[in-house]
C-alpha positions, 0 to 999 in steps of 0.5 A: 194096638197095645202088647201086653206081656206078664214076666214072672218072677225067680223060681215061679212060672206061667201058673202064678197065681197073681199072673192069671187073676190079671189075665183073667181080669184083663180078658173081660176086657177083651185085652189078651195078657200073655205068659211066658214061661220063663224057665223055657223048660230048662231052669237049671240054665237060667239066665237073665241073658236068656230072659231077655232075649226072650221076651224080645223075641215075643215083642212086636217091634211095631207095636207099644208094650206094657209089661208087667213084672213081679220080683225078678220079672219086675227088674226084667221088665226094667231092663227091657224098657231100658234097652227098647223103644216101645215100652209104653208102661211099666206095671211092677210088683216088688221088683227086684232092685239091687239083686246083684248086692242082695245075692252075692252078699250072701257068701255062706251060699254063693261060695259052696253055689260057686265050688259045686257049680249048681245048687238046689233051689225051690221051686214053686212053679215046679213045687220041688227042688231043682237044679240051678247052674252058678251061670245065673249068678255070673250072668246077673253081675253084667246087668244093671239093677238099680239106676235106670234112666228111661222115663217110662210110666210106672207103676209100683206095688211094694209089701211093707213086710216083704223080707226077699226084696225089701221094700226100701229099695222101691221107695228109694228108686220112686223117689223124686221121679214124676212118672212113677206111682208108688203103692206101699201095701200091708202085705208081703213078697206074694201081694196075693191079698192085695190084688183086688186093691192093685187091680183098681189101681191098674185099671186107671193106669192103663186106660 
């Protein structure tokens, strides 16, 4: 039996759009893709700690998982499948490599983020602003985001315009790497208008 789990990405949640177009193309198949939400009910206390533990707990340590991710559920998954034995494939859609460098570089927010303990974020799951604690900056610093080790089947999907993760960091993590099939699309962070593309391509992968 295989388990297969879709990880969200940062400020999103179970409703994404991208999430429930492959569940729903997945269940024609009779393949259950489960959603968690991420933010537990509590995004202000964010983690990827927390993420992970988790999704460990949904895992059946019994059976192979293939995982999904998009963004920050992409560096989850990566994360995931370098800590577990049972991962059988990795399915990401831009994830987020470097993200540690990426946010901390940004002393202009995470300094006043840092002072006032919190700050506001988007969010679009929620589709307002709430409250995130700084906790989720210095929990990030613990975790690897760039060099994994694990040869898990992987497939990736990068936008060539994404401006949040770019799309060089991908190209750079595929390089040289023989169980990873890379995708450079036309599209953005969001991938929407890729997906009956991806969804071609994930069909052959999983099968």
């Amino acid at each position: 039996m295989m388990q297969y789990i879709y990880l969200h990405g940062f400020a999103s949640g179970n409703t994404a759009k991208k999430a429930n177009f492959f569940k729903a193309k997945l269940a024609n198949s009779k393949i259950e893709l489960i959603i968690p939400d991420l933010n537990e009910g509590d995004f202000a206390n964010l983690t990827m700690t927390r993420q992970i533990n988790s999704i460990k707990k949904l895992i059946d340590p019994k059976q192979q998982v293939t995982l999904f991710g998009s963004s920050m559920g992409g560096l989850l998954a990566l994360l995931l499948a370098e800590e577990l034995n049972n991962i059988d494939r990795l399915i990401l859609f831009a994830p987020a490599f470097q993200m540690v460098k990426r946010w901390t570089n940004r002393t202009k927010e995470i300094e006043p983020w840092k002072q006032a303990g919190s700050k506001m974020v988007y969010h679009y799951g929620y589709n307002k602003e709430v409250p995130l604690n700084y906790s989720f900056i210095e929990d990030l610093k613990k975790h690897e985001d760039e060099n994994f080790t694990k040869h898990v089947p992987t497939l990736i999907f990068h936008g060539k315009q994404d401006t949040v993760v770019p799309n060089e960091v991908s190209t750079k993590y595929a390089q040289g790497k023989h169980y990873i099939s890379y995708h450079e699309v036309d599209s953005d962070h969001g991938l929407e208008d890729q997906l009956d593309y991806m969804w071609e391509i994930i069909q052959k992968f999983i099968q």
